[in-house]
ZAMARGU-4260 file (C-alpha; in steps of 0.2 Angstrom, whole numbers, plus 5000, padded with zeros to 4 digits):
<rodrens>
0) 4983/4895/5006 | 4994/4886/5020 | 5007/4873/5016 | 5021/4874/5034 | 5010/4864/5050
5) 5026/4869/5063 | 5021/4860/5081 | 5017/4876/5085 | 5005/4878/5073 | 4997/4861/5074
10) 4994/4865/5095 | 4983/4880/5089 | 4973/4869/5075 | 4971/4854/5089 | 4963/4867/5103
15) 4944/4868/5106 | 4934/4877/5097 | 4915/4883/5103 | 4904/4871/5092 | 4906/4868/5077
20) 4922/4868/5071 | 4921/4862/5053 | 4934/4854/5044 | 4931/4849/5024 | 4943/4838/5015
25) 4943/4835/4996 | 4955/4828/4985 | 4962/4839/4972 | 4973/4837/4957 | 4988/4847/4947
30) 4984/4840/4927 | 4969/4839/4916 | 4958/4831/4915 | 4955/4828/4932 | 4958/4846/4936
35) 4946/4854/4929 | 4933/4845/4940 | 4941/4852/4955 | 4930/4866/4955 | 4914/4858/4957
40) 4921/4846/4968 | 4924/4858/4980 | 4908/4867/4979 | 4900/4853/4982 | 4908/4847/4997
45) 4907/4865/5004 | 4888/4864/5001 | 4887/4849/5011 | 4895/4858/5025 | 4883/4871/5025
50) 4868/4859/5024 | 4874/4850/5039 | 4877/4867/5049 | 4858/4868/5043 | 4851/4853/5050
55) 4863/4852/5065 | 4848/4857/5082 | 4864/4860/5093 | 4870/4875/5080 | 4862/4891/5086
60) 4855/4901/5068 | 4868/4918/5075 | 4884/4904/5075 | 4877/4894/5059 | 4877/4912/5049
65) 4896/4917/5055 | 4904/4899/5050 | 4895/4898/5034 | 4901/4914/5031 | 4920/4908/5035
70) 4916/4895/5024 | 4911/4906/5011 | 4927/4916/5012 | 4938/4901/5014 | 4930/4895/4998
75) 4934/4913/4990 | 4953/4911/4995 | 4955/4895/4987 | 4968/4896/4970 | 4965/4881/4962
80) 4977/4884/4947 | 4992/4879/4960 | 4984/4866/4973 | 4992/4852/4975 | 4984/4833/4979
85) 4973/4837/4994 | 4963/4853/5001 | 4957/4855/5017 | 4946/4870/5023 | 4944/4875/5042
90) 4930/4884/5047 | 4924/4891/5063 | 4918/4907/5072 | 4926/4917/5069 | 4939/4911/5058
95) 4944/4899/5044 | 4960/4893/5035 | 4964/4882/5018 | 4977/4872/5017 | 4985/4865/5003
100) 4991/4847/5002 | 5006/4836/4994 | 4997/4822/4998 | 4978/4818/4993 | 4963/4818/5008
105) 4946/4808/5005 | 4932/4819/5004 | 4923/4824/5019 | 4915/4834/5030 | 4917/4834/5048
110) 4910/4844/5064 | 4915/4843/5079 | 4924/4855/5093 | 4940/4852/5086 | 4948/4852/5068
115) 4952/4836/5058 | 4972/4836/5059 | 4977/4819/5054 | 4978/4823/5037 | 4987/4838/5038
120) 5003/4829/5050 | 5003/4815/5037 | 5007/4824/5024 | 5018/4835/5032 | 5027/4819/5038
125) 5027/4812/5020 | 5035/4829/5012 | 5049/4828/5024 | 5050/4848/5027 | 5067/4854/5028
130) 5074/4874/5027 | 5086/4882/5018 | 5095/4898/5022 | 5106/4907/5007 | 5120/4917/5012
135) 5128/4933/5005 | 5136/4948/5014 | 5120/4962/5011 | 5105/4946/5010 | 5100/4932/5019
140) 5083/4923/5014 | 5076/4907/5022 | 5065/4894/5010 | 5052/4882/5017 | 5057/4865/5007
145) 5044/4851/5003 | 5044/4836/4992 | 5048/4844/4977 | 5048/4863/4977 | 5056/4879/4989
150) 5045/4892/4992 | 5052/4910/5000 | 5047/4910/5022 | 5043/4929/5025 | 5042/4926/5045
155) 5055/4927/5059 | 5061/4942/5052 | 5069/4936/5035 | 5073/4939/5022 | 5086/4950/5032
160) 5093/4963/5023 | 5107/4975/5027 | 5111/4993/5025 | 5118/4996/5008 | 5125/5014/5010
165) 5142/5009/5013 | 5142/4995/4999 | 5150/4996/4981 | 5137/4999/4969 | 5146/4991/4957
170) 5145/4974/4967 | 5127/4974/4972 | 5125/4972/4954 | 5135/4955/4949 | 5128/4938/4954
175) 5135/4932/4971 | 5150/4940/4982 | 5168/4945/4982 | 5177/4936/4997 | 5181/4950/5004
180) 5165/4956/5008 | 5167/4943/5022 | 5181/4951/5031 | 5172/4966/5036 | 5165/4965/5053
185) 5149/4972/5049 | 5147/4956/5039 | 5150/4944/5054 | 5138/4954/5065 | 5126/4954/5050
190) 5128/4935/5048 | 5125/4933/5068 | 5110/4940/5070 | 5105/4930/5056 | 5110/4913/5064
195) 5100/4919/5079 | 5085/4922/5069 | 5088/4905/5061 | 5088/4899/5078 | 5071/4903/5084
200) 5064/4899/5068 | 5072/4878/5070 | 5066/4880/5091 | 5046/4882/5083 | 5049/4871/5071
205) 5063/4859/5070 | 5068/4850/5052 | 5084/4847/5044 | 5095/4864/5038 | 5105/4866/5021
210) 5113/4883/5021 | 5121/4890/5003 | 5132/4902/4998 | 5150/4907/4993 | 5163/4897/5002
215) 5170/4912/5011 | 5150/4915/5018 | 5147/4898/5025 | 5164/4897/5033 | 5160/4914/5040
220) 5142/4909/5046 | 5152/4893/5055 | 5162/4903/5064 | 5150/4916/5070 | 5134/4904/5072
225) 5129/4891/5081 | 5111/4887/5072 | 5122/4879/5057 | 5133/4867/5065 | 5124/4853/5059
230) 5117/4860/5045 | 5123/4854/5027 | 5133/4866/5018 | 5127/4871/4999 | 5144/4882/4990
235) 5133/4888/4979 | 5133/4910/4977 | 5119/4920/4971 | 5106/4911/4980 | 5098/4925/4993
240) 5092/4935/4978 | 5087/4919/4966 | 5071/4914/4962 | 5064/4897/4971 | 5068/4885/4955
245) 5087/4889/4958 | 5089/4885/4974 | 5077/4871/4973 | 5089/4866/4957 | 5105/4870/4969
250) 5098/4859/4984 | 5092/4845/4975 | 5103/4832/4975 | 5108/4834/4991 | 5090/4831/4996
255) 5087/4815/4983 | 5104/4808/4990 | 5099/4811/5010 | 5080/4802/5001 | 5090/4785/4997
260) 5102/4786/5009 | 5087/4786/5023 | 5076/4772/5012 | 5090/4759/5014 | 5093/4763/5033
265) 5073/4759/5034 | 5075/4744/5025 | 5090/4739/5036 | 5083/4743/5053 | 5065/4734/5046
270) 5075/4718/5042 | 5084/4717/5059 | 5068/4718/5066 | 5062/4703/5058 | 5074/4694/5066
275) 5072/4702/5084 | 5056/4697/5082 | 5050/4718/5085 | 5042/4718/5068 | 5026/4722/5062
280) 5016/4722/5045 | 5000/4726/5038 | 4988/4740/5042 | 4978/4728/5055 | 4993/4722/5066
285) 5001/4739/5065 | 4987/4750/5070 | 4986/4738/5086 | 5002/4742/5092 | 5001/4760/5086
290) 4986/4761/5100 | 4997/4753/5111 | 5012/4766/5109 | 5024/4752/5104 | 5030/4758/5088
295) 5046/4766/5087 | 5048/4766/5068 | 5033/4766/5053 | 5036/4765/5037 | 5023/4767/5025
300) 5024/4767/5005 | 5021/4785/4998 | 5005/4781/4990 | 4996/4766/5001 | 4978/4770/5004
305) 4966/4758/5012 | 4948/4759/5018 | 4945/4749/5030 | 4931/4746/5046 | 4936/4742/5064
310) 4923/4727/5068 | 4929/4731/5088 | 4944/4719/5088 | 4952/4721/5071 | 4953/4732/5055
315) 4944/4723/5040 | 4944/4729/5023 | 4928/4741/5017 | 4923/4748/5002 | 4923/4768/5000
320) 4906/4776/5007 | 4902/4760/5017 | 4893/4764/5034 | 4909/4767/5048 | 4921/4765/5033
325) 4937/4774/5039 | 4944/4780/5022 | 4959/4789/5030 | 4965/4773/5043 | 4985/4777/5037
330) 4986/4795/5040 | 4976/4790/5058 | 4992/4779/5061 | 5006/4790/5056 | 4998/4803/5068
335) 4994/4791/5082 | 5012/4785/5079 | 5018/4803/5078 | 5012/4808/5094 | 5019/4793/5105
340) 5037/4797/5098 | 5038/4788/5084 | 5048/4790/5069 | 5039/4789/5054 | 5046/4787/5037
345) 5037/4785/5021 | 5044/4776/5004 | 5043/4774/4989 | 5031/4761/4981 | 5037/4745/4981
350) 5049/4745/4995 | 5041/4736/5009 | 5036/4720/4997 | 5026/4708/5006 | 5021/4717/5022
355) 5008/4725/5013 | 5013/4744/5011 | 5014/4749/5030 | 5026/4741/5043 | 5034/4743/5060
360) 5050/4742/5071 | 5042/4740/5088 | 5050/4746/5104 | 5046/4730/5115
</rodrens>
C-alpha cells in the first residue's frame, strides 16, 4: 500500500485516463471494535464499483473485464491488520494502486477519466511529511516521516551503503561511530554523494529535513553538503541501522516542538487578520474565496468534517447520503487552496474557537 503523494506523484495520479478510471474511498479504522467491520466494508464498496462498471453503456465489456480485474487485485493487496483511518483504491486499465490514509475518507465510488485526489492531498497536508536522513561513516538511510510514525524510503538510491573491506571489524559491530572514522577522506566522498542523493530526493518532493548522527558526522555532512544547510540537526548515533521506533523516538520532540511552535504562529497571523480585515471563517465564506484564489493561509481543525450542499450561491448544511451532498467539502478546499499557493495548516481541535473549525488569512 501507498502512503508518500510527492508532486510528482500526485501529476501522474491527476492525468487522464481512457474511461473509467475508478477511484473507491472507504473509511477504515486501527482498534476493535470498529475494525473488524473493515473487511466487509471494503468488499462492499468494491462491489459497487464493479456493479456500476456493470451498468455503465459507455464501458466497453473488453475494458469493464480489465478494471474489475485491477480492482480485484487492488482488493488482494489490501493489509488490513496496519491501515490507518482512510483507504482509497485506484483502478484503471491497466493499473491500480491502494493507498492508505492518516486521515479518514467518506465512502464512495467514483468514475470518471481522472482519479479522485482530493483526499489523498488533504491528508498528506494534515500529516505534515518531513524526511529524515541518519548518518554514520559505512550507512546512510532516509525515513519518510508522517504524523506519528517513520517508515524506511528504499528509493533514490538509499539506504547507501559503503564498502566495508577496509573497515575494523571490530567497529562495525558496536552501536554508532568512533570520530575518527570522520576524518578519512573516503568518508567525506561517501557523505557527498549522499547529500546529492538527498538533493534529488527534496527537488521531487520538497518537506522539512532532520538529519541524525554523531556530532563528528553532522559537522562532516555540513561541510561537504549542501542539501542539509537548513535541515535540523539530530546528535543522535546509531540511527542508520536502527529500527523505525528509534528514530521516530529520537526525532520526536523536535517534531512536537516545531507542531506548537507553528499552531501559535497560525493563531497569531489569524488574529492580525482580524484586524486587517483579511480574515475569513466558516466553511461557506471560506470555500468562496478558496474559488476565488484569495486565500493565502487555511487552517483547518484536525478533525472538522462537514456535509454540506452548494444550493448555486452558498454551501448549506446536508445530512450524509442526501442527493448532491458533498461529504468531503474540507479536503475539496485544502486542495483547491493547495493548488492557488496557499499555505495550509491544520490544528488541533479547539484552536480556532468561534470560526467554526476552518478559517482563512486572505491575500487581498
Amino acid at each position: 500500500m501507498e502512503h508518500a503523494l510527492s508532486p510528482t506523484t500526485l501529476a501522474e495520479l491527476r492525468r487522464p485516463r481512457p474511461y473509467p478510471a475508478v477511484s473507491v474511498l472507504t473509511p477504515t479504522h486501527r482498534r476493535e471494535p470498529e475494525k473488524s467491520q473493515d473487511q466487509v466494508r471494503l468488499r462492499n464498496v468494491v462491489a459497487e464499483a464493479k456493479k456500476q462498471l456493470e451498468h455503465d453503456p459507455a464501458v466497453p465489456r473488453d475494458r469493464r473485464a480489465d478494471v474489475v480485474a485491477q480492482l480485484d487485485q487492488a482488493l488482494a493487496e489490501v493489509d488490513l491488520t496496519h491501515t490507518e483511518d482512510g483507504l482509497v483504491i485506484f483502478a484503471a486499465p491497466g493499473e491500480h494502486q491502494v493507498w492508505s490514509l492518516a486521515r479518514t475518507v467518506p465512502e464512495r465510488v467514483v468514475l470518471s477519466d481522472t482519479f479522485l485526489t482530493r483526499n489523498l492531498v488533504s491528508a498528506q497536508a494534515a500529516e505534515r511529511p518531513f524526511w529524515v536522513l541518519s548518518v554514520a561513516s559505512d550507512r546512510v538511510t532516509l525515513w519518510n516521516g508522517g504524523a506519528d510514525r517513520v517508515v524506511e524510503e528504499r528509493s533514490g538510491g538509499f539506504p547507501m551503503v559503503r564498502d566495508n573491506d577496509n573497515f575494523d571489524p571490530e567497529r562495525l559491530q558496536r552501536v554508532g561511530d568512533q570520530p575518527s572514522a570522520y576524518g578519512d577522506e573516503d568518508t567525506r566522498h561517501f557523505l557527498r554523494e549522499a547529500d546529492r542523493a538527498m538533493t534529488a530526493i527534496l527537488r521531487d518532493s520538497p518537506r522539512p529535513l532532520y538529519v541524525t548522527g554523531q556530532p563528528a558526522a553532522l559537522s562532516l555532512l555540513d561541510d561537504v553538503g549542501e542539501a542539509v544547510k537548513d535541515a535540523s540537526h539530530v546528535p543522535h548515533g546509531g540511527l542508520a541501522n536502527a529500527s523505525a521506533d528509534a528514530v521516530w523516538q529520537a526525532v520526536r520532540p523536535l517534531i512536537e516542538a516545531e507542531e506548537a511552535r507553528g499552531v501559535d504562529s497560525v493563531a497569531d497571523r489569524l488574529e492580525a487578520a482580524r484586524g486587517h480585515r483579511e480574515f475569513a471563517a466558516g466553511v461557506d465564506e471560506v470555500w468562496q474565496n478558496a474559488r476565488q484564489a484569495r486565500v493565502r493561509l487555511l487552517a483547518v481543525e484536525e478533525n472538522y468534517r462537514v456535509t454540506v450542499r452548494d444550493d448555486g450561491e452558498h454551501l448549506v448544511p446536508a445530512e450524509s447520503g442526501d442527493l448532491d451532498a458533498r461529504e468531503d467539502i474540507v479536503d475539496e478546499i485544502v486542495e483547491q487552496c493547495l493548488q492557488t499557493g496557499a499555505e495550509v495548516r491544520f490544528v488541533p481541535d479547539g484552536t480556532l474557537g468561534e470560526a467554526g473549525g476552518i478559517a482563512g488569512v486572505l491575500r487581498y
